[in-house]
PyMOL Python script that loads the backbone (N, CA, C, O; Angstrom):
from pymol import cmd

cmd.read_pdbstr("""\
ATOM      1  N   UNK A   1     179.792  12.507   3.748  1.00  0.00           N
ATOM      2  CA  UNK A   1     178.664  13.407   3.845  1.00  0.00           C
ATOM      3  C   UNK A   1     177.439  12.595   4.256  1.00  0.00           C
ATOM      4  O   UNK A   1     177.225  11.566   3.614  1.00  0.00           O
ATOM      5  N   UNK A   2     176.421  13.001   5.468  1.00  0.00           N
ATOM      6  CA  UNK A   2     175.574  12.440   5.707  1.00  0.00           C
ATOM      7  C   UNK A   2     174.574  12.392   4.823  1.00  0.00           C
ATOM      8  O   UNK A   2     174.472  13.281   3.977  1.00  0.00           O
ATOM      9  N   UNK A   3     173.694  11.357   4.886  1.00  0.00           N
ATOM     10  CA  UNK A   3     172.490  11.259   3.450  1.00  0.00           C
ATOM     11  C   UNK A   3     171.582  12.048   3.488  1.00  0.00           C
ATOM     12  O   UNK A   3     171.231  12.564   2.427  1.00  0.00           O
ATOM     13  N   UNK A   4     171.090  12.301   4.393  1.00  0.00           N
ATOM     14  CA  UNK A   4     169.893  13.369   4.881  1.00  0.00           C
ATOM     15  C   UNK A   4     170.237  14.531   4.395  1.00  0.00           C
ATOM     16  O   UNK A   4     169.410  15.186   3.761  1.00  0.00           O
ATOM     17  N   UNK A   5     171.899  15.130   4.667  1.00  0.00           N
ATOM     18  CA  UNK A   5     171.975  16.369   4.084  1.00  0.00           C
ATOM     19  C   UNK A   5     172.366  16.255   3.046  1.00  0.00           C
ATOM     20  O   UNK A   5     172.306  17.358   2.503  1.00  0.00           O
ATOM     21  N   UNK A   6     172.959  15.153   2.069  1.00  0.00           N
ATOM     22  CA  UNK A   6     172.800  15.067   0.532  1.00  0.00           C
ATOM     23  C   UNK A   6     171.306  15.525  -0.012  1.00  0.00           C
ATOM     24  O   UNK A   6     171.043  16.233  -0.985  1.00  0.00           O
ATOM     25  N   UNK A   7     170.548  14.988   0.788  1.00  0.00           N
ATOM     26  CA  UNK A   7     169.128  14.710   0.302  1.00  0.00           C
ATOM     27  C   UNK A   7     168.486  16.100   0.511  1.00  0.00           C
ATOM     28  O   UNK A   7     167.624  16.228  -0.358  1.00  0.00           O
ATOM     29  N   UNK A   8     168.538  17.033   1.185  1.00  0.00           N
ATOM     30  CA  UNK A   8     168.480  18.058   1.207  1.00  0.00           C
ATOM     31  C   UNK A   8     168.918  19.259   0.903  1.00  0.00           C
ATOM     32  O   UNK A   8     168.549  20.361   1.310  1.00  0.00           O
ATOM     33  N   UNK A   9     170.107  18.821  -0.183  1.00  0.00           N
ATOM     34  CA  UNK A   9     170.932  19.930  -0.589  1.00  0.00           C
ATOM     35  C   UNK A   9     170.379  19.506  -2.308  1.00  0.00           C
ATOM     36  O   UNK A   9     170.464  20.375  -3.175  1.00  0.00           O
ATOM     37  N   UNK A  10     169.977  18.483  -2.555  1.00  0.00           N
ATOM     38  CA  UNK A  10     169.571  18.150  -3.935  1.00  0.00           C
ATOM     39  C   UNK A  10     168.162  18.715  -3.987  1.00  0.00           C
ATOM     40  O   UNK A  10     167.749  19.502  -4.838  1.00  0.00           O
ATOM     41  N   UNK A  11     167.331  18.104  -2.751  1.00  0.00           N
ATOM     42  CA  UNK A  11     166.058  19.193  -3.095  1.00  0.00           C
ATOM     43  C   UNK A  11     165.935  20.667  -3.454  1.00  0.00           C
ATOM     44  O   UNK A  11     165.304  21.408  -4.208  1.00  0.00           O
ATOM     45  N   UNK A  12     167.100  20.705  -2.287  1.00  0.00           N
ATOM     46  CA  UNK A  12     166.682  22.735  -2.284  1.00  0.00           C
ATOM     47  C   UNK A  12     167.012  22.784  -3.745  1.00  0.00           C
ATOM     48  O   UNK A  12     166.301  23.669  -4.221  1.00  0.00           O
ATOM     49  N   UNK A  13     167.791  22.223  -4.722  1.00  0.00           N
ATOM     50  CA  UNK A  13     168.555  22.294  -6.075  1.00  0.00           C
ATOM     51  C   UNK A  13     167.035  22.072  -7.030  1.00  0.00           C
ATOM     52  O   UNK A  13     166.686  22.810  -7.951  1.00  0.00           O
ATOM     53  N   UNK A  14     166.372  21.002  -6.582  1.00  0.00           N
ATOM     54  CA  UNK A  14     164.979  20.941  -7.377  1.00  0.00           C
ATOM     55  C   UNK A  14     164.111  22.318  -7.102  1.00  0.00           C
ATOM     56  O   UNK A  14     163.684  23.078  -7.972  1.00  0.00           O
ATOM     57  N   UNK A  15     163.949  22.454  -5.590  1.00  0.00           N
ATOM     58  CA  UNK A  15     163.221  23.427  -5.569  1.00  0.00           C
ATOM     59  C   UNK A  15     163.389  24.878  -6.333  1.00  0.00           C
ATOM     60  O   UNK A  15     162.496  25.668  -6.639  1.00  0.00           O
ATOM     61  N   UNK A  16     164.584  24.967  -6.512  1.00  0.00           N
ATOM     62  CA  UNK A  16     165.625  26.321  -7.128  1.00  0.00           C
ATOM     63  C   UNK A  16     164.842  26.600  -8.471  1.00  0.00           C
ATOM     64  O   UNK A  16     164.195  27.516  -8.979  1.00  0.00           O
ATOM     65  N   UNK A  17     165.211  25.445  -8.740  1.00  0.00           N
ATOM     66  CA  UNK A  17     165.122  24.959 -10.466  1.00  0.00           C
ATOM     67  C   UNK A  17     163.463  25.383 -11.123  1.00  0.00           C
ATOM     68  O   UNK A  17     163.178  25.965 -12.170  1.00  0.00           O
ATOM     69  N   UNK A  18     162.659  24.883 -10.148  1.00  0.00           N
ATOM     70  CA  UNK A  18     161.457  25.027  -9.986  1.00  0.00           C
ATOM     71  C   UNK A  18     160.650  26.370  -9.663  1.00  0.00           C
ATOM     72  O   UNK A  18     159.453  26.653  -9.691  1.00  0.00           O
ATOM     73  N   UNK A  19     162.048  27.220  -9.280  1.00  0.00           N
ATOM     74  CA  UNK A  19     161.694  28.419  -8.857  1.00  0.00           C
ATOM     75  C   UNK A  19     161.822  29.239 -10.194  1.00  0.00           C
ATOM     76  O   UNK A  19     161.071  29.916 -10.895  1.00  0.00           O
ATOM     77  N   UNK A  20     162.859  28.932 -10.201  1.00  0.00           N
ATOM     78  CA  UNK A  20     163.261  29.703 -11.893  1.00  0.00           C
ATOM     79  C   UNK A  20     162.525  29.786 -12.972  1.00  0.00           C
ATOM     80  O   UNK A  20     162.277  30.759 -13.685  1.00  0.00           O
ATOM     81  N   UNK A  21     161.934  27.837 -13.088  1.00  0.00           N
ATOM     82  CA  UNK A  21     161.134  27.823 -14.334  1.00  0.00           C
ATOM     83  C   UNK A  21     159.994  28.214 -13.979  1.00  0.00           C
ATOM     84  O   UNK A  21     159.766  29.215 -14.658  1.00  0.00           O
ATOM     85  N   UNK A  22     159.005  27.978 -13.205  1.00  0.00           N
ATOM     86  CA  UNK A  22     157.879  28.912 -12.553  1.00  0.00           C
ATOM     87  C   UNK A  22     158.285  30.853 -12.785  1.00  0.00           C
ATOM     88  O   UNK A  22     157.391  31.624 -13.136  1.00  0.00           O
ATOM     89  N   UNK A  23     159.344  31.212 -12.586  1.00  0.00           N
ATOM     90  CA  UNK A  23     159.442  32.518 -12.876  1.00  0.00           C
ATOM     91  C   UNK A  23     159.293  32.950 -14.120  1.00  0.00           C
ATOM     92  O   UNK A  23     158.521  33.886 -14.329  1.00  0.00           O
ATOM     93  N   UNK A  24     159.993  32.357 -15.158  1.00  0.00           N
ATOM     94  CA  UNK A  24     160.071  32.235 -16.457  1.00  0.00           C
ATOM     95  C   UNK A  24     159.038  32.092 -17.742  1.00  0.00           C
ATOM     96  O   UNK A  24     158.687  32.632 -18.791  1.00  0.00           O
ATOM     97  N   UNK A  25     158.862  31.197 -17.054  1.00  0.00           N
ATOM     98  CA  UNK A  25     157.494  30.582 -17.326  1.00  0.00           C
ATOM     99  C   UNK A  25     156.522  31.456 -18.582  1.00  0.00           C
ATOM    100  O   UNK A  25     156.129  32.371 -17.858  1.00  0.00           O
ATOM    101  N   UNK A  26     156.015  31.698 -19.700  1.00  0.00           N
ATOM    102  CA  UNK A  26     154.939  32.112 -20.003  1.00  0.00           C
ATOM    103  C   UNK A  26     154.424  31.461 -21.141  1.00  0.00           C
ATOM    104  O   UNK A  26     154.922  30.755 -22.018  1.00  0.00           O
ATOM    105  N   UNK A  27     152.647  32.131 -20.756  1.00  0.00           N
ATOM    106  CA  UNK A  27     151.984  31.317 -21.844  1.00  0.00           C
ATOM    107  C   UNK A  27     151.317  32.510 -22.865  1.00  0.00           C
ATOM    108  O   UNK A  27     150.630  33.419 -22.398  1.00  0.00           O
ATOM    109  N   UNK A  28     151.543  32.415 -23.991  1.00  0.00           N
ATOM    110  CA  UNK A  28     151.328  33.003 -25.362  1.00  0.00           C
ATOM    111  C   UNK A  28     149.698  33.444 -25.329  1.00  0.00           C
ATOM    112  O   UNK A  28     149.597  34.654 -25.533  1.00  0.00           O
ATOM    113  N   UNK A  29     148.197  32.680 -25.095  1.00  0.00           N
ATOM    114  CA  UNK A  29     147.529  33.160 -25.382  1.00  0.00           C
ATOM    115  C   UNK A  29     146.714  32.605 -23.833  1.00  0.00           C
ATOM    116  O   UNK A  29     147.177  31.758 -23.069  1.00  0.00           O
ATOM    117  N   UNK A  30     145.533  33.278 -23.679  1.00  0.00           N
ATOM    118  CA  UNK A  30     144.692  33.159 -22.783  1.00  0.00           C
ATOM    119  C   UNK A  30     143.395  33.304 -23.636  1.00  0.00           C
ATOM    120  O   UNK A  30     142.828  34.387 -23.779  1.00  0.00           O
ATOM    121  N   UNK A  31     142.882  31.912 -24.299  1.00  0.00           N
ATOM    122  CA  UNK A  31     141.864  31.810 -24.681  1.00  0.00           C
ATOM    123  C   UNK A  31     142.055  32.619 -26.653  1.00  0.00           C
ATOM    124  O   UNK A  31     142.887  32.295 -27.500  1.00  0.00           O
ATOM    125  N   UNK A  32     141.253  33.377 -26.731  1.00  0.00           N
ATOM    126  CA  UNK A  32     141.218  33.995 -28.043  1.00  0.00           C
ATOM    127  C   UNK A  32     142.118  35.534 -28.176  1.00  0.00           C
ATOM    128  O   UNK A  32     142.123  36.308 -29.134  1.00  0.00           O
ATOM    129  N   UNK A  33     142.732  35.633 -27.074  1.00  0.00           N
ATOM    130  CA  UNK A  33     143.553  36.842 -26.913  1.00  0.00           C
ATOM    131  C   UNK A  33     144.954  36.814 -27.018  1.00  0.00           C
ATOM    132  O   UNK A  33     145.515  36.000 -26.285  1.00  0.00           O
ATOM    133  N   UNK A  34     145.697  37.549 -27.796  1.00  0.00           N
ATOM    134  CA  UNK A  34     147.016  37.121 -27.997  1.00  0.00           C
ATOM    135  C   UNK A  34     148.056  37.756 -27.161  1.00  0.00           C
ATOM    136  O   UNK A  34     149.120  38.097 -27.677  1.00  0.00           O
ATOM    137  N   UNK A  35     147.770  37.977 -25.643  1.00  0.00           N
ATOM    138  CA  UNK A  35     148.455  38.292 -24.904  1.00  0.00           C
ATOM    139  C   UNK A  35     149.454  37.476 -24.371  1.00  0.00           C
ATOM    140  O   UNK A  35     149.103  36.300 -24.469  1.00  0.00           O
ATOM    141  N   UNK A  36     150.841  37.632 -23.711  1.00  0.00           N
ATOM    142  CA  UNK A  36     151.363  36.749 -22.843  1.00  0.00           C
ATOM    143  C   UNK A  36     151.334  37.150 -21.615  1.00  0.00           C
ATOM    144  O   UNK A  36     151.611  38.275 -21.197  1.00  0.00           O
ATOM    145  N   UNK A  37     150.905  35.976 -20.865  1.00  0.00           N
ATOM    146  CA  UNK A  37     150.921  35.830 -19.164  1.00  0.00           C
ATOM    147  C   UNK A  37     152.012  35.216 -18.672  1.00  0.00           C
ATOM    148  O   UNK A  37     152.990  34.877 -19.339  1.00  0.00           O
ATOM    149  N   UNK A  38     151.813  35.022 -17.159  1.00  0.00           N
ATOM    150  CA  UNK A  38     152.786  34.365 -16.763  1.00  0.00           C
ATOM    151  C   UNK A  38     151.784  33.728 -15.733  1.00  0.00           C
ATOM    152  O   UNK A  38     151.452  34.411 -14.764  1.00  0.00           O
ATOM    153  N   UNK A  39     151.358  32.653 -15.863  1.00  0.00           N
ATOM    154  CA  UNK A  39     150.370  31.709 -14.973  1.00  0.00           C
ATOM    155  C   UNK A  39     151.203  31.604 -13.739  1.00  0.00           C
ATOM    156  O   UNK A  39     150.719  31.978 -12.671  1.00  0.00           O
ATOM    157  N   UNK A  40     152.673  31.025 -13.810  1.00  0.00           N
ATOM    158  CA  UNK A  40     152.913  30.586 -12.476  1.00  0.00           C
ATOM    159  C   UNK A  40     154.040  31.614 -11.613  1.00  0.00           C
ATOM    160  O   UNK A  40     154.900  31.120 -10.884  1.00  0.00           O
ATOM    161  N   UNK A  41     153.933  32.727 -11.762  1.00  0.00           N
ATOM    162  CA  UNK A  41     154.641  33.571 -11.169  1.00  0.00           C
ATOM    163  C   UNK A  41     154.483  33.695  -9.545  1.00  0.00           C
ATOM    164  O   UNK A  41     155.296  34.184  -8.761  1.00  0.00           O
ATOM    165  N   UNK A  42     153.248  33.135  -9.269  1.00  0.00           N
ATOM    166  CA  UNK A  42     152.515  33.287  -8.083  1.00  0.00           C
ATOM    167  C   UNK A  42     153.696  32.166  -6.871  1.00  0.00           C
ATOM    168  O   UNK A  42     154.116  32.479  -5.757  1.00  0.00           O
ATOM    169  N   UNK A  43     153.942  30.822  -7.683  1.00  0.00           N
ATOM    170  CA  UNK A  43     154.380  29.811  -6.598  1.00  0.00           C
ATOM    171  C   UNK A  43     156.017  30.344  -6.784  1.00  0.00           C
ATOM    172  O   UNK A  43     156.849  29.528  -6.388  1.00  0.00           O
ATOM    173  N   UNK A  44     156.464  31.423  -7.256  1.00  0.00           N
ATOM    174  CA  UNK A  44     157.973  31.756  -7.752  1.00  0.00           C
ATOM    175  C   UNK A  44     158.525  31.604  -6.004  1.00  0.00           C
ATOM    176  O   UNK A  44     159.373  30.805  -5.608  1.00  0.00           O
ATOM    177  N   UNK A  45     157.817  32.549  -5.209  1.00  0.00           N
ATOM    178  CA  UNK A  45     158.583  32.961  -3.808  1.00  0.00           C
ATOM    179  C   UNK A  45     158.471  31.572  -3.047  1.00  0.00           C
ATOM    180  O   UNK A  45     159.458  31.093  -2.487  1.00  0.00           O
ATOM    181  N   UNK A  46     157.310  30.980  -3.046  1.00  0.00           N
ATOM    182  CA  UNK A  46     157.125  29.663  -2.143  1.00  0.00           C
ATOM    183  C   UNK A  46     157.856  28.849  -2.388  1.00  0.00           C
ATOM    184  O   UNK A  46     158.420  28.341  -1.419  1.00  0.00           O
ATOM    185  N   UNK A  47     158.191  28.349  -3.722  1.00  0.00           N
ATOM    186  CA  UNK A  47     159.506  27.532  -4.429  1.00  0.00           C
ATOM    187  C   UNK A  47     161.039  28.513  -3.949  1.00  0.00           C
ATOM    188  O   UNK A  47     161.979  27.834  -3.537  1.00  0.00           O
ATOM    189  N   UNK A  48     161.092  28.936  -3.967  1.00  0.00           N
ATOM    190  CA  UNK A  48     162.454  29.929  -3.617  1.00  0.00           C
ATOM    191  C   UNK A  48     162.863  29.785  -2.310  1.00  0.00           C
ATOM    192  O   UNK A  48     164.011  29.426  -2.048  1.00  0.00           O
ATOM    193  N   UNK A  49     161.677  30.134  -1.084  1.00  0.00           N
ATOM    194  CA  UNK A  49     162.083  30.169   0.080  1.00  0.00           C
ATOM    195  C   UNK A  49     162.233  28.876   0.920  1.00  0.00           C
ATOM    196  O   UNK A  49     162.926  28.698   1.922  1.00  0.00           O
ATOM    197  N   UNK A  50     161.037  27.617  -0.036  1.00  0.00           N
ATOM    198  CA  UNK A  50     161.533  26.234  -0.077  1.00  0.00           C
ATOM    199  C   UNK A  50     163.001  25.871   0.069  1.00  0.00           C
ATOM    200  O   UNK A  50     163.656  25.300   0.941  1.00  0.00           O
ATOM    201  N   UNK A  51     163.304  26.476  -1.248  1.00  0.00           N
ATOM    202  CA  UNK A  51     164.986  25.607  -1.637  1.00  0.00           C
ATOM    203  C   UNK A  51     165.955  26.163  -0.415  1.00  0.00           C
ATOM    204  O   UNK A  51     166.844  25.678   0.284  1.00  0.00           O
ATOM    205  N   UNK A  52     165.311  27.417  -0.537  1.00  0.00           N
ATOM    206  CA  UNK A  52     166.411  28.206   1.047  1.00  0.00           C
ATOM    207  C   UNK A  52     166.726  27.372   2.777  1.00  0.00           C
ATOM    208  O   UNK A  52     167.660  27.136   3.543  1.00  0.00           O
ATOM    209  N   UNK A  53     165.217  27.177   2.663  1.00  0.00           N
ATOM    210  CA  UNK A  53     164.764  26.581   3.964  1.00  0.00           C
ATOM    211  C   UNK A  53     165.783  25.249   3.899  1.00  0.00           C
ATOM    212  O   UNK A  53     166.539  24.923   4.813  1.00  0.00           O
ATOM    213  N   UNK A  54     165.647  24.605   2.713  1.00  0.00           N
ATOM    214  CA  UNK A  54     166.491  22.791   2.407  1.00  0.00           C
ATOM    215  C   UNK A  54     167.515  23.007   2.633  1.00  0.00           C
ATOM    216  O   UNK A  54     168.028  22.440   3.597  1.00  0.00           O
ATOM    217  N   UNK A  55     168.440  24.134   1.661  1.00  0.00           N
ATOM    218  CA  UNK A  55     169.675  24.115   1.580  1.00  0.00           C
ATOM    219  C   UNK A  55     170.038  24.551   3.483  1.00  0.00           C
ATOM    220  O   UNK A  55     170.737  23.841   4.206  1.00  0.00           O
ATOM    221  N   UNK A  56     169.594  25.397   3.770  1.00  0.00           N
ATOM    222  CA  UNK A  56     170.378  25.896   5.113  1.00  0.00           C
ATOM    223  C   UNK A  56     170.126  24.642   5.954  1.00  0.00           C
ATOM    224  O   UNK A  56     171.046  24.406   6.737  1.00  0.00           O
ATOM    225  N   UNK A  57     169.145  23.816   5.980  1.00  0.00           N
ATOM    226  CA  UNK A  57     169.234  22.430   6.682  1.00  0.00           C
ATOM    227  C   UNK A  57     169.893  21.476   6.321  1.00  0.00           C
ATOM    228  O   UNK A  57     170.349  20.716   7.176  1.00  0.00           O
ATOM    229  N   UNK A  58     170.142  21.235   4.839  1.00  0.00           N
ATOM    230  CA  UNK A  58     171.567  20.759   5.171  1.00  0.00           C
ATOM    231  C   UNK A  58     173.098  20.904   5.277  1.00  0.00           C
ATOM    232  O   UNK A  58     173.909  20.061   5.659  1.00  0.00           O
ATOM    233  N   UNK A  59     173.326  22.273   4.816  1.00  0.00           N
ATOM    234  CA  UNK A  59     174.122  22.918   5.629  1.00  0.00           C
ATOM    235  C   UNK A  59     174.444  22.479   6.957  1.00  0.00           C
ATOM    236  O   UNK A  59     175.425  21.834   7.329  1.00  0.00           O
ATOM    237  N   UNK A  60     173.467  22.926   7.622  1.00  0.00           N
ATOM    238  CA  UNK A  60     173.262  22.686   9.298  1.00  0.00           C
ATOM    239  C   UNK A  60     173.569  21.561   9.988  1.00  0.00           C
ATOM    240  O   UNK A  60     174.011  21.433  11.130  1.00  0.00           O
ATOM    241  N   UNK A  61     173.147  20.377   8.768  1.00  0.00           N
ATOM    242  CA  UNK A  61     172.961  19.161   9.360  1.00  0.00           C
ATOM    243  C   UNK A  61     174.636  18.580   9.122  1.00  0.00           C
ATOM    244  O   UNK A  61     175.273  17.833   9.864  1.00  0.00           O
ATOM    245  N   UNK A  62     175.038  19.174   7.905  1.00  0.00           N
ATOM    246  CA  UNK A  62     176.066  18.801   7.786  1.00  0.00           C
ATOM    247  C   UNK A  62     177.556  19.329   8.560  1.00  0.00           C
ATOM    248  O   UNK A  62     178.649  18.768   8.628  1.00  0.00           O
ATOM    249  N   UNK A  63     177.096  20.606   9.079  1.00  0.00           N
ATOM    250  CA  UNK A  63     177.962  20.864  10.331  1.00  0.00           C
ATOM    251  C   UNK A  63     178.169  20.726  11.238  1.00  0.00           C
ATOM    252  O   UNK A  63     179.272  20.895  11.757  1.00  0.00           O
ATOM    253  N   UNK A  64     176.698  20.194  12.008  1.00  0.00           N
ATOM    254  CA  UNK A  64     176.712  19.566  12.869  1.00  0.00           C
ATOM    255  C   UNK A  64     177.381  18.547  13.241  1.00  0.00           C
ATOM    256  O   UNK A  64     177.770  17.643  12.501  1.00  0.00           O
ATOM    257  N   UNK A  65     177.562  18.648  14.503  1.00  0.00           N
ATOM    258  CA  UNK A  65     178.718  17.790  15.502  1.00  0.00           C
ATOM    259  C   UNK A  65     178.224  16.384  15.786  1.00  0.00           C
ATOM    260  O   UNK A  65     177.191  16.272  16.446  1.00  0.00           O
ATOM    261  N   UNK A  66     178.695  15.576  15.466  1.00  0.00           N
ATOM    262  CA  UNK A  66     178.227  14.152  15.987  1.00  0.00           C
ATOM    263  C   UNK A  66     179.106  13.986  17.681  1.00  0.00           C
ATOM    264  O   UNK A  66     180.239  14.131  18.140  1.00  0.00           O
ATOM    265  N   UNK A  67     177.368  13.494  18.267  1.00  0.00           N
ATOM    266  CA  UNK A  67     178.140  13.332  19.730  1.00  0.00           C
ATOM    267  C   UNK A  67     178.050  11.861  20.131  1.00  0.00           C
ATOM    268  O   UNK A  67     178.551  11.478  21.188  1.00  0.00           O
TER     269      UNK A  67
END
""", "prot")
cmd.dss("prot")
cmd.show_as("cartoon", "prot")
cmd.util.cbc("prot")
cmd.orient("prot")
């Protein structure tokens, strides 16, 4: 397996991971209010479509034909 697409199939795996816990994510109070938020729900899709973008490149890279 080429390294580049090792290296890109482990990111998209960070990025994933990162997507999830960013989704998950919440915080109990906002100041003196005992509400729960979710601060990082916002970077959920940008982390997601990250890992997508990695994984299908190395996919790609790894199917690719050596000439």
């Amino acid at each position: 397996m080429k390294r580049s697409a090792v290296v890109c199939i482990v990111l998209s795996g960070i990025f994933v991971a990162l997507a999830l816990f960013s989704y998950f994510y919440a915080s109990r109070s906002t100041g003196l209010l005992p509400v729960i938020t979710y601060p990082l729900r916002d970077y959920t899709i940008p982390f997601a479509i990250a890992g997508a973008v990695l994984a299908s490149c190395g996919v790609f890279i790894q199917k690719r034909k050596r000439k």
